[in-house]
C-alpha positions as CSV (number, residue, x, y, z in Angstrom):
1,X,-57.8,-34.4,-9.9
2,X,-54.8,-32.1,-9.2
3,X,-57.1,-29.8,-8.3
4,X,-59.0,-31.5,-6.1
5,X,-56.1,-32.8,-4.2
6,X,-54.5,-28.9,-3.7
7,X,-58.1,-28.0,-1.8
8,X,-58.3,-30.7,0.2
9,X,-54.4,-29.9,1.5
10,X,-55.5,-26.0,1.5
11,X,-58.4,-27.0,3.9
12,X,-56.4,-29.6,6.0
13,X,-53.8,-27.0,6.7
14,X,-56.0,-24.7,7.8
15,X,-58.4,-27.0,10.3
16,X,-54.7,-27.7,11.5
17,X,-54.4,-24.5,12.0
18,X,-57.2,-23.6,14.2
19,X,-56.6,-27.1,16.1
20,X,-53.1,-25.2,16.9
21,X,-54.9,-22.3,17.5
22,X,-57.8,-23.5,20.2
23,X,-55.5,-26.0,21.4
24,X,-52.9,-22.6,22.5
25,X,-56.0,-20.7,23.5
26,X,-57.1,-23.8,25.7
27,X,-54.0,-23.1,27.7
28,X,-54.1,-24.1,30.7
29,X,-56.2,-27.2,30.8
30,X,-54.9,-29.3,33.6
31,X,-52.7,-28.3,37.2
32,X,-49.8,-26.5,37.4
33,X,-46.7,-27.3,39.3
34,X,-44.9,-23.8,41.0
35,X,-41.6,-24.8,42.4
36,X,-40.0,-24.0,45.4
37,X,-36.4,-24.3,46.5
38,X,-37.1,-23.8,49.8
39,X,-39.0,-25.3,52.9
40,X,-42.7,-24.4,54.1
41,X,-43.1,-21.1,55.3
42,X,-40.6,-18.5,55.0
43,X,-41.3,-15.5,52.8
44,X,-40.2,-17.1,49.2
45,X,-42.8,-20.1,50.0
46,X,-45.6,-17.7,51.8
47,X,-45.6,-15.6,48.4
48,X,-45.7,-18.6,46.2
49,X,-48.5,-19.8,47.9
50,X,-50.6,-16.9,47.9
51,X,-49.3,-16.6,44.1
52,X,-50.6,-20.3,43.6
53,X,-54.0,-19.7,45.0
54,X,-54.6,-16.0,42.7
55,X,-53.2,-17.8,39.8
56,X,-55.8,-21.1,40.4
57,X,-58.7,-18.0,40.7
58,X,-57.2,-16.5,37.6
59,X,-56.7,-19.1,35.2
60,X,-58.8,-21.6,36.1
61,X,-57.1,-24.4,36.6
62,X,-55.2,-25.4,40.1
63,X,-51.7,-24.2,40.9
64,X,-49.8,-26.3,43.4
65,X,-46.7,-25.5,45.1
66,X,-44.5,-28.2,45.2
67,X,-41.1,-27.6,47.7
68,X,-38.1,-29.0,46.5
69,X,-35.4,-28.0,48.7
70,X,-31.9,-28.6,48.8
71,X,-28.5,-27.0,47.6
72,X,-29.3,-23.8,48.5
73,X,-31.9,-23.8,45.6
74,X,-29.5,-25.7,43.0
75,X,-31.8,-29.1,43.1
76,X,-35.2,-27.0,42.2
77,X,-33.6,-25.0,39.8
78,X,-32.1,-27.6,37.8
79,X,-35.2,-29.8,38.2
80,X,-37.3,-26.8,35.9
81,X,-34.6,-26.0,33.7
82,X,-34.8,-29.8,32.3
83,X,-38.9,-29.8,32.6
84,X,-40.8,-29.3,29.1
85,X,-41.5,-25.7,28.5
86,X,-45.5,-25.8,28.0
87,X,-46.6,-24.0,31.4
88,X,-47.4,-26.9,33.4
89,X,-44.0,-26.4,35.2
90,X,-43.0,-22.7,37.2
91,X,-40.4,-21.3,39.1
92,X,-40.1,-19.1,42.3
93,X,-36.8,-17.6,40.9
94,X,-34.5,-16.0,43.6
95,X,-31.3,-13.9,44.5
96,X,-30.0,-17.1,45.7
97,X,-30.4,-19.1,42.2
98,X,-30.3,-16.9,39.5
99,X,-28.4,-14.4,41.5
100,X,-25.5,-15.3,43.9
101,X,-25.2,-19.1,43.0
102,X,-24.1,-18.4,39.5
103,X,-21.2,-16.4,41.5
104,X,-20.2,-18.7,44.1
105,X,-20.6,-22.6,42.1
106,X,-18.0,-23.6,39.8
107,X,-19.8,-26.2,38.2
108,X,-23.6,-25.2,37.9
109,X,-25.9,-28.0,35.6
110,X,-28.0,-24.9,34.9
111,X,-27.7,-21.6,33.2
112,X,-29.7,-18.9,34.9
113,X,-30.1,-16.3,32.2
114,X,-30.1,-18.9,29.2
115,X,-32.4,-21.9,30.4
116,X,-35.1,-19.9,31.8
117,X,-38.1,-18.5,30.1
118,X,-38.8,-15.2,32.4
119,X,-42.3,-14.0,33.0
120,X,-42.5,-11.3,35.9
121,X,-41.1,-9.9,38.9
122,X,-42.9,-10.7,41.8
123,X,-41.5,-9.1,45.2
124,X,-38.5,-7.7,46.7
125,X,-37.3,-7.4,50.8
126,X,-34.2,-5.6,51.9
127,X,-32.1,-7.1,54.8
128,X,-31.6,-5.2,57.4
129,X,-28.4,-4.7,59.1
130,X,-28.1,-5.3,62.8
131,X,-26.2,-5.2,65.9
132,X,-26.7,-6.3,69.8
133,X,-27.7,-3.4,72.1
134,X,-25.0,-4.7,74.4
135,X,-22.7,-3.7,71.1
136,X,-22.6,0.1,72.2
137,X,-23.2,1.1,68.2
138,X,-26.3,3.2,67.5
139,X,-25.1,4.3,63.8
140,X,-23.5,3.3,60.4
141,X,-20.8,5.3,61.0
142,X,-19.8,3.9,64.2
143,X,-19.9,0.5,63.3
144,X,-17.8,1.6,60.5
145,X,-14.9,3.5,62.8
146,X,-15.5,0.2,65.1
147,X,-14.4,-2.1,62.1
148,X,-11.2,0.3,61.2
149,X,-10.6,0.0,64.8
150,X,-10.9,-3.7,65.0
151,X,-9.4,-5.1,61.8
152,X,-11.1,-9.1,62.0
153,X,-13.1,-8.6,64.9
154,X,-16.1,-7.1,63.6
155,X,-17.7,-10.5,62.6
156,X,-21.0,-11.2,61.2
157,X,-23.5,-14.3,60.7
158,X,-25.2,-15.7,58.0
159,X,-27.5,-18.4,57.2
160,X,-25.3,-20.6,55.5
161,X,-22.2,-20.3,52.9
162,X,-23.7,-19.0,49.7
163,X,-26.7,-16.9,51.4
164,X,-27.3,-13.2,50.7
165,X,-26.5,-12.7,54.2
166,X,-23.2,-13.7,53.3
167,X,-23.0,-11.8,50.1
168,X,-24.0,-8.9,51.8
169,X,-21.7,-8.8,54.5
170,X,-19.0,-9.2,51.7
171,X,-20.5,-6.7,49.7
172,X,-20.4,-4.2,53.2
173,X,-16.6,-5.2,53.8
174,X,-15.2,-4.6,50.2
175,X,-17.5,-1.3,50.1
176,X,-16.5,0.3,53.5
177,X,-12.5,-1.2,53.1
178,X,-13.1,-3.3,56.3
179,X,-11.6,-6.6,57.4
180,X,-14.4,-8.6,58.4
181,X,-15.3,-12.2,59.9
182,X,-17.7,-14.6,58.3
183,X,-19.4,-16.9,60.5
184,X,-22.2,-19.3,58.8
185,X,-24.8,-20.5,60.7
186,X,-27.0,-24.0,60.0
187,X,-30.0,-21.7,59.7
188,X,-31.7,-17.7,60.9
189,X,-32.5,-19.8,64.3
190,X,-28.9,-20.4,65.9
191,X,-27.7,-17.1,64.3
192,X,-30.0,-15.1,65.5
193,X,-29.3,-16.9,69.2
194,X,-25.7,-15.7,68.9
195,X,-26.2,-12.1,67.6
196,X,-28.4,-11.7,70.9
197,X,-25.9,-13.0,73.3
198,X,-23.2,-10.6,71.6
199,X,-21.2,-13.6,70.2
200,X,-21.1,-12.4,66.6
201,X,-20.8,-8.6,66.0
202,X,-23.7,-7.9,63.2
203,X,-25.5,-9.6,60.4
204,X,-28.1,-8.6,57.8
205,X,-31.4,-10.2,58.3
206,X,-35.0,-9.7,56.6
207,X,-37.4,-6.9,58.9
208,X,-39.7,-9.7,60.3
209,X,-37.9,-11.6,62.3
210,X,-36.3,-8.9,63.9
211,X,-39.0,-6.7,64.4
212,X,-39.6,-8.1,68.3
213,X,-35.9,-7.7,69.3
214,X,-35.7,-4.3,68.1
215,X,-39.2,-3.2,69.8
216,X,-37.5,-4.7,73.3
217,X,-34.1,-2.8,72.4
218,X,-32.1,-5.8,72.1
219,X,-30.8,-5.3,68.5
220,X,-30.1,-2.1,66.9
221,X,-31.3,-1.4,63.3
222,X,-28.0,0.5,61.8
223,X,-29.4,0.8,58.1
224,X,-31.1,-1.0,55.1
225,X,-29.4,-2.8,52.8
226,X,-31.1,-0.9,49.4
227,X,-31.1,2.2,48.3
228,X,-34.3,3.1,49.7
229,X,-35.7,2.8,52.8
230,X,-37.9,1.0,54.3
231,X,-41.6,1.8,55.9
232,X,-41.6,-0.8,58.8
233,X,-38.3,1.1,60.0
234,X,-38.7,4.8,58.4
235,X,-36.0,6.1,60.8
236,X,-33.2,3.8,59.8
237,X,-31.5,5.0,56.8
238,X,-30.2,2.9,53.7
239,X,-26.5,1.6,53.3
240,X,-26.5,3.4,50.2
241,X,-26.2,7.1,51.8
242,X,-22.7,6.3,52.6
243,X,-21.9,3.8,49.3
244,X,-24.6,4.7,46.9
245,X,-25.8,1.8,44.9
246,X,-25.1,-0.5,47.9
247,X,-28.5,-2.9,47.7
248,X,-28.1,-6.2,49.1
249,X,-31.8,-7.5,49.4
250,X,-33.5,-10.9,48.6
251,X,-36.2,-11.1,45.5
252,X,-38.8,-13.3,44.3
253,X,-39.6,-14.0,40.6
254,X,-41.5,-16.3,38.2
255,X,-40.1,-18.2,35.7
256,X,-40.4,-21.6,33.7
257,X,-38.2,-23.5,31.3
258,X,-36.5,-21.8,28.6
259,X,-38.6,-22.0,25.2
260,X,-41.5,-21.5,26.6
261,X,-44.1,-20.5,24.1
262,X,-45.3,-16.7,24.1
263,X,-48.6,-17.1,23.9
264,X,-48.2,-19.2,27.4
265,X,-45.6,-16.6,28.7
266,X,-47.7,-13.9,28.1
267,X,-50.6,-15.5,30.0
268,X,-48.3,-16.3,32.8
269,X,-47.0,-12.4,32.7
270,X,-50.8,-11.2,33.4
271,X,-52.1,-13.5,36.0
272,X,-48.6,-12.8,37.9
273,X,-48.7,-8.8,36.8
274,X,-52.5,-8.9,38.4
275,X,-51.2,-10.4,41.5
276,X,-48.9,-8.2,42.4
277,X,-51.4,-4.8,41.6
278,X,-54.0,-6.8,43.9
279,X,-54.4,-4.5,47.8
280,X,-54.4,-8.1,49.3
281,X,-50.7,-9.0,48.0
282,X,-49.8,-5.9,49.0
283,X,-50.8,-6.1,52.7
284,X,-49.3,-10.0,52.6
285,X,-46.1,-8.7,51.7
286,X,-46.0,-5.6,54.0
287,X,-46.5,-8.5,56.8
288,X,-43.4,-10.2,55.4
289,X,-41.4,-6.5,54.8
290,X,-41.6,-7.2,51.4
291,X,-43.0,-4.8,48.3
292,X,-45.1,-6.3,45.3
293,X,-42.8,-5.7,42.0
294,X,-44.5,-6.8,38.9
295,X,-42.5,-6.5,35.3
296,X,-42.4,-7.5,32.1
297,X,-40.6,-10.4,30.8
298,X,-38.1,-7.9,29.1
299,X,-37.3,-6.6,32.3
300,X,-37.3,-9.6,34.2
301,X,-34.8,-10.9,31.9
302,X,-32.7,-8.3,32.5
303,X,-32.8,-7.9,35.9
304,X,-31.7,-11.2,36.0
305,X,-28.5,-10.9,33.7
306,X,-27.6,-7.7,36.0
307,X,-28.1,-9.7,39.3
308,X,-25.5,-12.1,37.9
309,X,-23.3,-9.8,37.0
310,X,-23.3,-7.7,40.1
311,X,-22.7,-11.2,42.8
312,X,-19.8,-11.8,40.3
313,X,-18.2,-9.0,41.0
314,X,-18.8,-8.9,45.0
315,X,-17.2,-12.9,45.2
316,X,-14.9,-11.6,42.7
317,X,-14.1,-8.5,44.7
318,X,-14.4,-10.7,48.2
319,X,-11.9,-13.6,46.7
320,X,-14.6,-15.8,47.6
321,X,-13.3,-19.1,46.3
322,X,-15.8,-20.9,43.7
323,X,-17.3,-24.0,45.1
């Protein structure tokens, strides 16, 4: 009877063990959510949606974006770091949340390197710093000598307190020794008004939307905010030949809830891995001035710890004030 009673646990074990199994390898088996902290449109959205649609093609089951903006991305991210970590719920990671607002928020309710599950890199876009024409500056270096020259005049605009405009323009000042002016703007829109009529000195913006004003000479490209540069704007060099390892660009990345399994993870890493290898991706993000950068969770994960670390130290060395 003993007997008896040890095979019949042997053999439910095991049918529990291939229910675990198909059940894993079932995965997924009903929609996906892929949260945005941002708005329609703009490029973080326009990459998660074409992400969405490659990953519905890939895997079989729909994605759906679902924008949840708000806080500059603290709402979303919060939102995914508390959803159950079975693959149903995704993030379009950013500089913003698991970058800069780590550095600049006292009292975050989430923890971007610990309650996150990475899965890949997806895309990467340098700002661009700019200037009016009517400025007189046609180089780095003299915007430079004009900011020694001009100690709190040389003022630049951002989208908003906390924005990687922002953080770039502080990363700029502390870099070159300057003493510069921060002015936030409600939005791009009413900065980029101002920056044409003169009224603010510079800012660093993303290629497309300047694109048109530099064609009809009304703002200067002075460099790129990376290391390298970039191929919408081959002439203009990067920041970082004057202060190498200057890069002060935005990034997108996928990532769920922390404990994800990694059986699910690893499925994610593919289908988003594939997407960024496709031509198609490519010539969407060369529209946006952006570059397709696939990884590995490994690297992802690391990435992420070293953007954290770095945006510490720039509102560290900028005595930005936590929030």
């Amino acid at each position: 009877m003993q007997r008896i009673s040890v095979v019949l646990l042997v053999i439910m074990l095991m049918a529990l063990g291939v229910a675990s199994s198909n059940a894993a390898a079932a995965y997924p088996d009903h929609q996906i959510r892929l949260i945005v902290p941002y708005p329609p449109a703009g490029g973080n959205d326009t990459t998660a949606r074409a992400l969405a649609e490659f990953m519905t093609r890939r895997l079989g089951q729909t994605v759906i974006v679902e924008n949840r903006p708000g806080a500059n991305g603290i709402l979303a991210a919060e939102f995914v770091s508390r959803a159950a970590p079975d693959g149903y719920t995704l993030f379009m990671a950013n500089v913003g949340s698991h970058g800069i607002n780590p550095a600049i928020y006292r009292e975050l309710r989430y923890d971007a390197v610990k309650d996150f599950t990475p899965i890949s890199m997806v895309a990467s876009s340098p700002n661009v710093l700019v200037v009016p024409a009517s400025l007189g500056i046609r180089d780095l270096k003299g915007l430079i000598a004009y900011g020694r020259a001009h100690p709190g005049d040389l003022s630049y605009g951002s989208n908003g307190t906390g924005s990687s405009q922002q953080m770039a323009g502080a990363m700029f000042a502390h870099a070159f020794h300057l003493d510069m002016l921060h002015v936030p703007y409600k939005g791009t829109g009413p900065m980029m008004t101002d920056l044409l009529a003169g009224r603010i000195k510079m800012s660093f913006i993303n290629v497309v939307p300047i694109m048109p004003h530099v064609r009809d000479g009304k703002l200067v490209p002075l460099a790129i905010a990376d290391e390298t540069r970039l191929s919408l704007l081959p002439q203009v060099p990067a920041v970082a030949t004057l202060a190498p390892g200057f890069s002060a660009g935005v990034w997108w990345a996928l990532v769920g809830p922390a404990r994800m399994p990694a059986d699910i993870q690893n499925t994610l890493n593919q289908a988003a891995r594939a997407f960024t290898e496709a031509p198609a991706t490519r010539d969407l993000l060369a529209r946006l001035g952006a570059t397709p950068r696939g990884s590995s969770p490994a690297e992802l994960q690391a990435f992420i710890e070293a953007e954290v670390r770095k945006w510490r130290k720039v509102a560290q060395e900028a005595k930005l004030e936590p929030q």
